[in-house]
C-alpha positions in Angstrom: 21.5 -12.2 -87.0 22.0 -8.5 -86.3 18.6 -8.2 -84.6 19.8 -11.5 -82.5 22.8 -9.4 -81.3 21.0 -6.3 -81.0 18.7 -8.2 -78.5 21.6 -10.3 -76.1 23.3 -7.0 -75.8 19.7 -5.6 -74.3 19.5 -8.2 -72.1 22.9 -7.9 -71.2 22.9 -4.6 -70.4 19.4 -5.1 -68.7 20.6 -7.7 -66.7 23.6 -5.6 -65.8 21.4 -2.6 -65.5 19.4 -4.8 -62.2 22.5 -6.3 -60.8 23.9 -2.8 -60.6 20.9 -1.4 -59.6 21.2 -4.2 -56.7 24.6 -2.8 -55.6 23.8 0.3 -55.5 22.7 2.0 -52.0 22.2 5.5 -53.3 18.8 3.6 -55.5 16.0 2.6 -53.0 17.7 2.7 -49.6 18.8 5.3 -47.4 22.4 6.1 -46.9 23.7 4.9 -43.0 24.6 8.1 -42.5 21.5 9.5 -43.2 19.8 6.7 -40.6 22.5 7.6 -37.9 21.2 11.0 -38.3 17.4 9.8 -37.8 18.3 7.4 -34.9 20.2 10.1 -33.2 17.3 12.7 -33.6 14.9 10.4 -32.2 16.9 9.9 -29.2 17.3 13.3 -28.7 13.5 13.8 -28.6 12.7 11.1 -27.0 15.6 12.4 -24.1 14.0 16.0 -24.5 10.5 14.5 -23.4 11.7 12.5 -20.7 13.2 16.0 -19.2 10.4 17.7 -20.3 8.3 15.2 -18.1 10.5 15.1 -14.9 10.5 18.8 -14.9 6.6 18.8 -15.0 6.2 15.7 -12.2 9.4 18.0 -10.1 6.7 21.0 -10.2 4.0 19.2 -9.5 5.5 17.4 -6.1 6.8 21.0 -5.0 3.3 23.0 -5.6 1.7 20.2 -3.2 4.5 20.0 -0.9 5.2 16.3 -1.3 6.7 14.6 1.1 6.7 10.6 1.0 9.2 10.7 3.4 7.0 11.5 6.1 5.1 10.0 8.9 1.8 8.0 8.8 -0.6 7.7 11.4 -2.0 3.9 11.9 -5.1 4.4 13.9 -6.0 1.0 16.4 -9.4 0.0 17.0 -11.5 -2.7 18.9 -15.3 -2.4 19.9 -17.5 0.4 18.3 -20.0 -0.1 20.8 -22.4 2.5 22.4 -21.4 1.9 26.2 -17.5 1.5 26.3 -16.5 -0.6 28.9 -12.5 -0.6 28.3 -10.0 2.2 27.4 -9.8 0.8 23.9 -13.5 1.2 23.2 -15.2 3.6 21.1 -19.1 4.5 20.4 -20.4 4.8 17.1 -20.2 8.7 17.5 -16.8 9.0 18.5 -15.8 7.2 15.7 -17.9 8.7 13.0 -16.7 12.0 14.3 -12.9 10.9 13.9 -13.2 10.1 10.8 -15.0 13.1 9.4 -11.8 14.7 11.0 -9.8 12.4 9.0 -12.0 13.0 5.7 -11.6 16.9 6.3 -7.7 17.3 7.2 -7.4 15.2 3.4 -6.2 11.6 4.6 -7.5 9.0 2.5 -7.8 5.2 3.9 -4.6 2.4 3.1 -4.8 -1.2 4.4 -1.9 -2.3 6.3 -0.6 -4.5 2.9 -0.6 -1.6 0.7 1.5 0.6 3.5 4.2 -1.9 4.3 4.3 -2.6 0.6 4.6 0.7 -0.8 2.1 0.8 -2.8 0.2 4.2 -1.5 -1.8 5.1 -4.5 -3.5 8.2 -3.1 -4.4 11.8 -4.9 -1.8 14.3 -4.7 -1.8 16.4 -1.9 -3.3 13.8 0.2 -2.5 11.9 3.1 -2.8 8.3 3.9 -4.0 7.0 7.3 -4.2 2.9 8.1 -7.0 2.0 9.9 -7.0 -0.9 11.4 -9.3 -3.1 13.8 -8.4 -5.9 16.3 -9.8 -9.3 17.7 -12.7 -9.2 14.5 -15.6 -8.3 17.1 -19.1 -8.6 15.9 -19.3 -4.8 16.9 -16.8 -4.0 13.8 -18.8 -5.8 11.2 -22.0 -7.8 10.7 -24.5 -8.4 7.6 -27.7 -7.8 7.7 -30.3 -10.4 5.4 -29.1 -8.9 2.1 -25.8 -8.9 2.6 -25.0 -4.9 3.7 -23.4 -4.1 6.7 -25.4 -3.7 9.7 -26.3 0.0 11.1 -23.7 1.5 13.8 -20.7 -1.2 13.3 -17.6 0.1 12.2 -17.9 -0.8 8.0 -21.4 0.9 8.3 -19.9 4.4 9.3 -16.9 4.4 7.2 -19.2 3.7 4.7 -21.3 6.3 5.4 -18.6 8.6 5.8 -16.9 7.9 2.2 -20.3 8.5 0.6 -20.0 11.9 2.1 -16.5 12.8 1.4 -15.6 11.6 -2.2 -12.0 9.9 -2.3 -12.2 9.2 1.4 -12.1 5.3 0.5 -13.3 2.9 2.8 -11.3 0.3 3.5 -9.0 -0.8 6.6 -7.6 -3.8 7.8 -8.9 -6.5 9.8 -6.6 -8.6 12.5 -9.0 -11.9 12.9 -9.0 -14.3 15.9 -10.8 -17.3 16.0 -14.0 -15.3 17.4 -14.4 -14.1 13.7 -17.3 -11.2 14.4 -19.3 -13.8 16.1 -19.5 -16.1 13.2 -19.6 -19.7 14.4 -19.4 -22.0 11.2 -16.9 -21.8 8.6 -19.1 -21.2 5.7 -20.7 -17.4 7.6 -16.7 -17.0 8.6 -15.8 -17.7 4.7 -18.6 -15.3 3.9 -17.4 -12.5 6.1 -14.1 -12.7 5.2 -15.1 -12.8 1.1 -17.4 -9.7 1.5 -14.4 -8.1 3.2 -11.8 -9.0 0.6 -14.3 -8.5 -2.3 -14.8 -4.6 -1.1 -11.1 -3.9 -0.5 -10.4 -4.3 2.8 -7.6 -6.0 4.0 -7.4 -9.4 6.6 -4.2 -9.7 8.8 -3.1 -12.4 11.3 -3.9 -11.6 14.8 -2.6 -15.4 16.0 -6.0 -18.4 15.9 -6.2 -17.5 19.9 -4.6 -13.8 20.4 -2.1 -15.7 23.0 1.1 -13.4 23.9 4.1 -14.5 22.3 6.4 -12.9 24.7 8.8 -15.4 26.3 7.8 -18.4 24.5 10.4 -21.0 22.4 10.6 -19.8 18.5 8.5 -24.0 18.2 5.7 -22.2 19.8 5.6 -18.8 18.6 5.5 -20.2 15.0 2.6 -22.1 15.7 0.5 -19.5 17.4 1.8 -17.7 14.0 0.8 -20.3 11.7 -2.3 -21.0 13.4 -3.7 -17.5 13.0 -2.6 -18.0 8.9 -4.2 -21.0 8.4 -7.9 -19.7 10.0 -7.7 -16.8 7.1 -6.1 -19.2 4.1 -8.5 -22.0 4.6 -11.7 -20.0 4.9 -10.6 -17.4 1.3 -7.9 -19.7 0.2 -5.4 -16.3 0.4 -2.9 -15.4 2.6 -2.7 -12.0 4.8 0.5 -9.8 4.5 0.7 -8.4 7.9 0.3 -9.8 11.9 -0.8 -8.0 14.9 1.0 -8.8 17.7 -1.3 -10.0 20.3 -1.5 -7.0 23.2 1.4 -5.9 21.0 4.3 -8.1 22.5 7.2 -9.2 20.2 8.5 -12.6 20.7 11.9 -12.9 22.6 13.4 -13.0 18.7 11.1 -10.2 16.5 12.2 -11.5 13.5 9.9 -14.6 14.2 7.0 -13.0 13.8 8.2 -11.8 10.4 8.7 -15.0 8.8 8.5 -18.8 9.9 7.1 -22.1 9.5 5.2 -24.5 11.7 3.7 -28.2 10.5 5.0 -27.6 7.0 2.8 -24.4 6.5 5.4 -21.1 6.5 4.8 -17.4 6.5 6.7 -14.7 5.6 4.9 -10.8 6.1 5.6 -7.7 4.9 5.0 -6.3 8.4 4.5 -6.6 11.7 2.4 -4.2 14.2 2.4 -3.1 17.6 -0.1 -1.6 19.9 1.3 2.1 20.0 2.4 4.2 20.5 3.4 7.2 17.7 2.9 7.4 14.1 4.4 5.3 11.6 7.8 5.7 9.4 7.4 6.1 6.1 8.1 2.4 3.6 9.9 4.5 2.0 12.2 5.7 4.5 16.2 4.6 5.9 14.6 3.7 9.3 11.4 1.8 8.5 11.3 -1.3 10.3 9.2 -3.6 9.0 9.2 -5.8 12.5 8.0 -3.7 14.7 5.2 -1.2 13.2 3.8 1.7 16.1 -0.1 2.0 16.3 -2.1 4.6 17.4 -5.1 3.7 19.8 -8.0 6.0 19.2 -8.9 8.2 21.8 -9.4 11.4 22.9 -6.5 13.7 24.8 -7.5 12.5 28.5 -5.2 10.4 30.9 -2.9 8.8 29.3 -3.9 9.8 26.1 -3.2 13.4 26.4 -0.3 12.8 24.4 -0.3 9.3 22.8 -3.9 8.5 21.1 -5.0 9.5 17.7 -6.8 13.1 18.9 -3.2 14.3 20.1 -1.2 12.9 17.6 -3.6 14.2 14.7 -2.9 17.6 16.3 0.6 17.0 16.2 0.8 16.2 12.5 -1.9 18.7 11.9 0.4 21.4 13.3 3.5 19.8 12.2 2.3 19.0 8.4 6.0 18.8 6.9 6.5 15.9 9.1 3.6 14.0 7.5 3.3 12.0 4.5 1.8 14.2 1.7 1.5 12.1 -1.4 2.9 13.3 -4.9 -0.1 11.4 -6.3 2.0 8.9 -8.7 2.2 5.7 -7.3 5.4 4.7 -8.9 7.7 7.9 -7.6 8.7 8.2 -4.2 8.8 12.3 -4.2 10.6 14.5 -1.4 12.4 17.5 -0.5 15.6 17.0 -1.8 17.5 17.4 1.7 15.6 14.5 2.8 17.6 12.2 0.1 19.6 10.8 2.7 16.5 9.6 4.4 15.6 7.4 1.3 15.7 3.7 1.6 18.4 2.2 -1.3 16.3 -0.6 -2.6 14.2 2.3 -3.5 16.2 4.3 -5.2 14.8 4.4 -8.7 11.4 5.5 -7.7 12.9 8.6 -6.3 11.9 12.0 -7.3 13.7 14.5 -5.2 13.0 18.4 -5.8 
């Protein structure tokens, strides 16, 4: 009997032992004040890295002089053909020869959909330059039988000239007509265009028949629009991000070049570009204006151009580099002197790195 007793008194006291034991936050589990503590000191380092890094990526925008703020020259092309015959075109040599003065002054190549979508993902120190080439002649881009651009049109030499100048990228965008670089079936059309997209570059509407759209009813200035999309969707089933305005002339309302519809097929662009006649604003900036982009046409200072082609205004920015766009080379900041803050677009506002 006594051993009985002895033994429901030990499990008794066992079993009040483990419910205790149960209760008991001091036996197994860390006191809340003690995890407080640990949250607290992880916060704290995690906040001391996050300064630590902004003060790093602040030091590194002001040793290059960052400014994506600044100005971006869109150069305009047409033929590259060895005996010009308009004012808007260039031989192969004059336009190997710009851009190995692009490659050396440290601009590296966007397309048009990356600009007007801010996505300028270039080295630091650099600066980005849109190239772009209108009414997609033959002269711009051809294949040869094994499918490599053809000697002396314009892919050729920018290929030619990114081999030379590592980070010089080659790629630029293309505003299509129907002429398509000669091609007369829709299968070679579909195969330029896929060569194009599958290397980079970048395809924009030019309109289906490069028609002004000044003075015409909104009906028929979404149709030319609409046209022009559908010739690019239905040969690479994907849409292009930017129009050209044919001999640069905004419809009576610029907004419907923008965005419209026509025949149940709509379009809505990031951007649309002109014919000249300065450098470009900034996406980034208060007074971007995403309907009416200025182009560059290439040519040297003569005539006309003495002041308002790409040789004078590559001077210009050349002499006047704080008004250009030199990248921070971190695509998600948008970094600047910090008197230019009230330059900065709101929407985005939590990209900005101001030093």
């Amino acid at each position: 009997m006594g051993l009985l007793r002895v033994s429901r008194v030990g499990v008794v006291v066992a079993a009040a032992g483990a419910v205790l034991a149960g209760c008991m936050p001091w036996q197994g589990e860390e006191p809340q004040d003690k995890k407080d503590a640990g949250v607290a000191a992880k916060a704290s380092a995690a906040a001391a890295g996050q300064a630590a890094l902004l003060k790093t990526k602040l030091a590194a925008a002001a040793k290059v002089h960052a400014n994506e703020l600044g100005q971006i020259p869109v150069l305009m092309y047409h033929r590259v053909v060895d005996k010009p015959s308009t004012q808007d075109d260039r031989t192969p040599q004059q336009f190997r020869t710009e851009l190995e003065r692009l490659a050396q002054e440290d601009y590296v190549p966007i397309t048009a959909a990356e600009y007007v979508t801010g996505h300028i993902d270039i080295p630091a120190g650099r600066h980005p330059v849109v190239l772009t080439f209108d009414d997609s002649s033959p002269s711009q881009f051809d294949l040869d039988g094994m499918g490599a651009p053809k000697p002396q049109t314009a892919v050729a030499i920018l290929q030619e000239v990114a081999q030379r100048h590592p980070g010089f990228r080659p790629v630029a965008t293309f505003y299509v007509t129907r002429d398509m670089f000669g091609k007369a079936t829709p299968e070679e059309q579909a195969q330029m265009l896929m060569w194009l997209r599958d290397k980079g570059f970048d395809i924009g509407n030019h309109t289906r028949d490069h028609k002004s759209l000044r003075g015409k009813p909104q009906q028929q200035v979404n149709a030319e629009v609409v046209a022009g999309h559908e010739l690019i969707t239905k040969l690479i089933n994907s849409g292009p991000v930017t129009l050209a305005l044919p001999y640069g002339n905004q419809p009576n309302q610029k907004e419907w070049g923008l965005k419209g519809a026509s025949g149940g097929v709509s379009y809505d662009y990031g951007g649309v570009f002109l014919a000249g006649y300065t450098p470009a604003l900034s996406p980034f900036s208060k007074k971007f204006d995403p309907l009416g982009i200025p182009r560059i046409r290439s040519m040297d200072k003569t005539g006309d151009c003495a002041k308002f082609c790409s040789t004078a205004w590559l001077d210009w920015l050349k002499t006047n580099g704080d008004e250009r766009y030199t990248s921070d080379g971190d695509v998600k900041t948008v970094a600047f002197p910090k008197f230019k803050t009230p330059f900065m677009i709101k929407r985005y506002t939590d990209r900005a790195l101001a030093y």
